[in-house]
C-alpha positions in Angstrom: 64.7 -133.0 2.1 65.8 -130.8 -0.8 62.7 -131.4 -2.6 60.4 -130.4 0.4 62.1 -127.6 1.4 61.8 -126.4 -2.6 57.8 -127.1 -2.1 57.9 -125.5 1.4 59.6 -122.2 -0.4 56.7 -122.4 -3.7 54.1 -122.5 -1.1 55.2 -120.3 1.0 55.9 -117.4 -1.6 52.9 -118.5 -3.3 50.5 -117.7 -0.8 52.6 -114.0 -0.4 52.7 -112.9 -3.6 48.4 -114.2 -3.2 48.4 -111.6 0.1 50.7 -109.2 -2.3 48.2 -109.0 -5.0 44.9 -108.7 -2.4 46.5 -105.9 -0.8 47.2 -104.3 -4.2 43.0 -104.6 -4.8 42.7 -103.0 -1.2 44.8 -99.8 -2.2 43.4 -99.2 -4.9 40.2 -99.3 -3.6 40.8 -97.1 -0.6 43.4 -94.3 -2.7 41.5 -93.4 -5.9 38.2 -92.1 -5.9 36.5 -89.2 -7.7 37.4 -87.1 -5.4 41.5 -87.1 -5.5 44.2 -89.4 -4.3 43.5 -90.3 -0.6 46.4 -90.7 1.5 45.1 -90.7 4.8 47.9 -91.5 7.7 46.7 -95.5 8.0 45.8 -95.3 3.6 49.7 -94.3 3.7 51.0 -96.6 6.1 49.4 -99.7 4.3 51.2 -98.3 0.7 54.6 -97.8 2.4 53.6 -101.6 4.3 52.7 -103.0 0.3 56.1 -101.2 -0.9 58.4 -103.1 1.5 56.8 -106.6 0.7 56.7 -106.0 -2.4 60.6 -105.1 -2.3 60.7 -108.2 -0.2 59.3 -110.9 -2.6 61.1 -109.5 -5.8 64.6 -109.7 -4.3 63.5 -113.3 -3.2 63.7 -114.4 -6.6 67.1 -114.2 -6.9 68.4 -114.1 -3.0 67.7 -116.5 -0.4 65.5 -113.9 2.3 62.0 -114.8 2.2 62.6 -115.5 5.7 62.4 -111.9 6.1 58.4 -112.5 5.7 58.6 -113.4 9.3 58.8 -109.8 10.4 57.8 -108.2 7.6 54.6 -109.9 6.5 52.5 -109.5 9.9 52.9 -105.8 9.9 51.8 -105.5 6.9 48.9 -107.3 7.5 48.4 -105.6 10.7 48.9 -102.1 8.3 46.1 -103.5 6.1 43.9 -104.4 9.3 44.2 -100.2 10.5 43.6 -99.2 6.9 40.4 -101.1 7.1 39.4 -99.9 10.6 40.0 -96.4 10.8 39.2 -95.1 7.4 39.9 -91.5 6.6 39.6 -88.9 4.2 42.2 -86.5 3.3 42.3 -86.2 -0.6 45.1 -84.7 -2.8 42.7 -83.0 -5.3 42.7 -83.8 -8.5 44.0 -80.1 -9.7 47.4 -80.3 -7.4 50.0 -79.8 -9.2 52.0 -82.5 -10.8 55.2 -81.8 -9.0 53.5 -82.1 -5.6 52.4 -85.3 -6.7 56.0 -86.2 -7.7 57.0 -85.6 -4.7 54.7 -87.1 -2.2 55.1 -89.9 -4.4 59.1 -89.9 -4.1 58.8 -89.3 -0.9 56.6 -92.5 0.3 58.9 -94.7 -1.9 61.7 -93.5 -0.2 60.5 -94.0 3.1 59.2 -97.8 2.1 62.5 -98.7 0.7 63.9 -97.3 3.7 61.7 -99.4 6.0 63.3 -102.5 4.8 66.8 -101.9 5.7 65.9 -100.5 9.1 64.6 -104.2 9.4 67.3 -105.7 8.6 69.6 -103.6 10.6 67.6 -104.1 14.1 67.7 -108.3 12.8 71.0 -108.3 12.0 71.9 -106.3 15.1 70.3 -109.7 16.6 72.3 -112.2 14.6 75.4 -110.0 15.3 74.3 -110.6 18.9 73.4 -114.1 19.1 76.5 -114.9 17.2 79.0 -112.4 19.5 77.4 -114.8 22.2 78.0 -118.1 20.5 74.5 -119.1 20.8 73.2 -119.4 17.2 70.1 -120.9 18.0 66.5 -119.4 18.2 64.5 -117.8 15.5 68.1 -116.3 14.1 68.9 -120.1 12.5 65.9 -119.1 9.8 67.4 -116.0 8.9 69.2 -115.5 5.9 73.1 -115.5 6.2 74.8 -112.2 7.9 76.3 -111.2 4.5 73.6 -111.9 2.2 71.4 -109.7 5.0 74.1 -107.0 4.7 74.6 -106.6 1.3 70.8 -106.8 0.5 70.6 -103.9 3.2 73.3 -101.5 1.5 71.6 -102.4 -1.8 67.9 -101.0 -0.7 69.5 -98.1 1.2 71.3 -96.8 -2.2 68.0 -96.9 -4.1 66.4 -95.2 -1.3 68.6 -93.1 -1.0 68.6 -92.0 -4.9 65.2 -91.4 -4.0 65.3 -89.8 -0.6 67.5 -87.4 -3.1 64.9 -86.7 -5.6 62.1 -86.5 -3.4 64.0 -84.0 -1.7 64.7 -81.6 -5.1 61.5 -82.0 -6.1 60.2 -80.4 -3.0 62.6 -77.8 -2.3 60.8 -76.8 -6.3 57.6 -75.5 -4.6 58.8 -74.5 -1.2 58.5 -70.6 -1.0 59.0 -70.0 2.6 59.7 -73.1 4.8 58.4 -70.8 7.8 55.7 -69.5 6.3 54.4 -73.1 5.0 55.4 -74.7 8.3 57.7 -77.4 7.1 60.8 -76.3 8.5 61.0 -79.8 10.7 60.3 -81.9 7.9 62.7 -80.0 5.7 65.6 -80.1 8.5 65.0 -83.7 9.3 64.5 -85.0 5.6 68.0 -83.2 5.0 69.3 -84.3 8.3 68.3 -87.6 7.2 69.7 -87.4 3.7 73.2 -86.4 5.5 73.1 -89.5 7.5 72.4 -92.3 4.9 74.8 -90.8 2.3 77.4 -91.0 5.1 76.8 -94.7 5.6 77.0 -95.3 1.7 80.2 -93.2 1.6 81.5 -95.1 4.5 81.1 -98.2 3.2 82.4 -97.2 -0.1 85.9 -95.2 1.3 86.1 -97.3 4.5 84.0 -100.2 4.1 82.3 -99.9 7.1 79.6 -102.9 8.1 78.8 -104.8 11.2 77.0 -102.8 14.3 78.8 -99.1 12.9 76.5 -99.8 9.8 73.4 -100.9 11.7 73.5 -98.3 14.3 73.7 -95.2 11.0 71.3 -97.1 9.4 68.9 -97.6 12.2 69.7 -93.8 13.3 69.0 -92.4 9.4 65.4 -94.3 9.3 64.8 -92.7 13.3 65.2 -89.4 11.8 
């Protein structure tokens, strides 16, 4: 049975780094052109959607959570399946400045590391469930162990959160008048945001806060 299950995991992570790598010929096909970087709403969603799996599949190498695919994998190929239908055309010319650039780019790979936790949170808020209720059974037997889902989870939000941090500097470096340029919700909610998460992390560091106070921060942070 060990063997098979071993063959079962290959296969299985075989045929997702395979969807991993068409999905990296798909971006790159629908973001550079010519013209600028295109990141259309549905061009973005599928980069923030190739982000999170990739995330995914590299900490499977060394942690037992490719169950995660279950949730993770279908909307990004439903991400993929928009991206394809709805093309767009919004293009970040070529002459923007490099540290708008730096942070659009900070701030998608935030958000995509971000994503994955949120996940985890709303699954473990499942497990907590189903295991609060002694009834372990269901889809929540092939999830990965509460802890290893937990500590996984506080692991992505710090290197989001680093760069939730640095997305946000870099764009507080062009912003003249948050009025004037009309991002004064973006601005309030990325810091609002920022707040949020770095109060989880602190949490867990001072008071080592997990279980459903960690998921509901967590799941409130990515909300905002």
């Amino acid at each position: 049975p060990d063997s098979s299950s071993a063959r079962l995991r290959g296969v299985t992570l075989g045929l997702a780094y395979a969807g991993l790598t068409l999905h990296t010929w798909l971006l790159y096909m629908v973001l550079f052109s010519h013209e600028g970087l295109n990141l259309g709403f549905f061009n973005a969603l599928s980069l923030a959607a190739w982000t999170v799996v990739a995330s995914l599949l590299l900490s499977s190498l060394n942690k037992p959570i490719e169950n995660l695919g279950l949730v993770v994998l279908p909307l990004a190929g439903l991400s993929v399946l928009l991206d394809m239908l709805y093309p767009s055309t919004p293009f970040m010319a070529e002459n923007t400045s490099w540290v708008l650039k730096l942070h659009v780019l900070l701030s998608m790979l935030a958000y995509s590391l971000l994503t994955l936790p949120s996940v985890q949170a709303g699954l473990l808020w499942v497990q907590d469930s189903y295991l609060r209720g002694r009834k372990p059974g269901g889809f929540v037997r092939a999830l990965p162990p509460l802890m290893t889902m937990e500590a996984l989870m506080f692991e992505m939000i710090g290197i989001g959160f680093i760069l939730l941090t640095l997305a946000l500097l870099s764009g507080f470096a062009f912003l003249d008048n948050m009025f004037a340029q009309h991002v004064v919700h973006k601005t309030v909610l990325s810091v609002v945001a920022w707040l949020v998460f770095g109060g989880l992390l602190l949490g867990r560091r001072l008071w080592g806060w997990r279980g459903r106070k960690a998921i509901s921060w967590t799941l409130t942070g990515f909300g905002i």
